[in-house]
C-alpha positions, 0 to 999 in steps of 0.5 A: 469540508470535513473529512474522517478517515477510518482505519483498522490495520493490525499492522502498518502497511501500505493502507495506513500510509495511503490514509496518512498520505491522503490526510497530509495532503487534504489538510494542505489544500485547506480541508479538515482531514484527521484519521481514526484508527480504532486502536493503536497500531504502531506507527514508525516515528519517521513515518508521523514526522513526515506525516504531521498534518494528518491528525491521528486519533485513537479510539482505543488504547491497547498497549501491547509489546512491540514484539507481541503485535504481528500476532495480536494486532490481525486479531483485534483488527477483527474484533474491533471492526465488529464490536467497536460501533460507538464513539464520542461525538457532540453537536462540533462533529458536523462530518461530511465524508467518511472515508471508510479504509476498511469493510470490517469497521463499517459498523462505526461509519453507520454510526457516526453517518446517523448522528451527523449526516455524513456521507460514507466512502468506501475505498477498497484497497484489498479483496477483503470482507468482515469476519465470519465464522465460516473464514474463521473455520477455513470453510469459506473463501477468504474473499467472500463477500455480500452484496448488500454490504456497499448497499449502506455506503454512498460512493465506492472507490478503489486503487486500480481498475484490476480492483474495479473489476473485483468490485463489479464481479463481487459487489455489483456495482462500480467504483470510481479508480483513484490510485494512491500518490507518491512524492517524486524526488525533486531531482533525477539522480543520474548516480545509480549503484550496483544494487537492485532492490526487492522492497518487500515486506521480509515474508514468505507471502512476500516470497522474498525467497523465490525472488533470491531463487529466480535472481541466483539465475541472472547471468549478471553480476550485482548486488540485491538488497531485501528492505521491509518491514518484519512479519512473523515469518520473517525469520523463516523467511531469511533462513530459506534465503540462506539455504537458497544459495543466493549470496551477494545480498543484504537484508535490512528489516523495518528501515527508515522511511528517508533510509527506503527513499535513499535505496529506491533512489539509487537502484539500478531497479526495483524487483517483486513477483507479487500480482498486488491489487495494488503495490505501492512499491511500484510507485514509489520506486518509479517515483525515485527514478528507478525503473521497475520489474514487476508482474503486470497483474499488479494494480500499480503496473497499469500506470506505466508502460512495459518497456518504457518505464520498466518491464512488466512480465506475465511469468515470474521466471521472466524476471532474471531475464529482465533484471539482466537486460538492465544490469547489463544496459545502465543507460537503458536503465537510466533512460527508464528511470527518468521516464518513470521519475517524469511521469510520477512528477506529471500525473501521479503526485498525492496532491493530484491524488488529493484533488481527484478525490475532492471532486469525486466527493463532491459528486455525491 
């Protein structure tokens, strides 16, 4: 079986860890699985390393300074996805699955499915859709969508089923819930620190400084660590932290990924207030054996329970009270903590995750 992820990401994130991952782990139960990202998003070196099954290839190379990306990289994400509809392919190429990442590169996958037979599955990670005027002009929703668009693909899945209820109502049709994995530490670590942390892109869509307003108001004493990577706003970001008020914080920008592991895996708990349709935080920090404060409209948040791996509210301005019962109950915290770190360890690893799609593929 061979497998062509296709993403187009303007920027590193959680889509293009959930491909790399998916790859990484194809190819280690023995199928043939590359990624192809229509130009050269920058990737963290740790992130490859750690990846380096996943065979990553380019179909453009478009070197631009680092500095430069946050702003250029949204915009030939655009344009690619609409224009790039070729590339080069010989009687070798026999694809059998196209797992497409992305609406907007759906020209391609069109392309390779008719001079290979290749199915194409479409795996919605966002509430997204191409390009058009319209959005370009802010006359239209960001979210319109047209039905007739997943009529050209073979199979369609998503991360949760807060997606799969998105995808019935935009699209009308179903999709098949195949959340992303993790890689649960091989051991629980029973030595938390005095810190809680917000995992968080450092951004104002992030509301990394409403999380710094809500924790000024815990009654709790700890330490809080912002770790994200950068965003344009980033800088904005910070500054209105400062003004906040907040103080006994750290904010470290694009850490490592063993550096992201080690804070997750000594947090009394992890922290966000953003309803993402899915929100790999939330795995990852469970993963690690720290219980999560997380708003329960997050797609990651139906996989645990509220109460028994971490509390999962319906108001933002609950989360003080939250992070005050943990910080002020360690043994609860752990007692969360191990109860999520066995649950990622039993049903949530990418190598589940690598096996439950095989067999849906395989359906078609």
């Amino acid at each position: 079986m061979k497998i062509l992820h296709i993403v187009n990401e303007g920027l590193f994130g959680g889509v293009l860890r959930v491909a790399l991952a998916e790859s990484q782990y194809l190819n280690e139960l023995g199928y043939d699985s590359s990624v192809l990202l229509l130009f050269n998003t920058y990737m963290p070196n740790d992130v490859l390393l750690k990846y380096y099954k996943a065979k990553v290839i380019y179909l453009r190379n478009i070197v631009l300074p680092r500095h430069l990306q946050d702003f250029v990289n949204p915009i030939l994400r655009e344009l690619l996805g609409k224009y790039l509809r070729r590339m080069k392919m010989n009687g070798n190429d026999n694809i059998n699955y196209v797992l497409l990442h992305n609406l907007n590169a759906l020209p391609l996958a069109r392309h390779i499915k008719r001079v290979t037979s290749a199915k194409i599955v479409l795996y919605v990670h966002n509430p997204t859709s191409p390009l058009t005027l319209r959005k370009i002009m802010r006359l239209g929703s960001k979210h319109e969508c047209y039905e007739d668009i997943v009529t050209e693909v073979d199979l369609v899945i998503t991360s949760s089923q807060k997606m799969r209820k998105y995808i019935r109502e935009t699209f009308r049709v179903n999709a098949y819930v195949v959340p992303p994995g993790c890689e649960p530490s091989p051991k629980f670590n029973r030595r938390k620190m005095r810190y809680i942390l917000v995992p968080q892109r450092i951004s104002l869509g992030k509301k990394v400084h409403i999380i710094a307003k809500l924790l000024s108001k815990c009654n709790s004493k700890f330490y809080t660590i912002f770790a994200g990577s950068s965003h344009y706003t980033t800088a904005k970001a910070i500054r209105l932290v400062e003004k906040s008020g907040f103080k006994h914080y750290k904010i470290i920008v694009n850490p490592s990924d063993e550096a992201l592991t080690w804070l997750y895996r000594h947090a009394i708990c992890s922290v966000s207030i953003i309803g993402e349709p899915f929100g790999m935080y939330i795995i990852e920090a469970a993963s690690q054996g720290t219980p999560v404060i997380a708003p329960k409209n997050a797609g990651a948040s139906e996989l645990f329970t509220h109460g028994v791996h971490g509390f999962f509210f319906d108001y933002e301005e609950e989360l003080p009270h939250c992070v005050d019962m943990l910080v002020s109950n360690p043994e609860l915290a752990l007692k969360m903590g191990y109860e999520a770190w066995r649950i990622c360890n039993e049903k949530y690893t990418w190598s589940n995750h690598a096996r439950k799609l095989v067999k849906i593929l395989r359906s078609i």
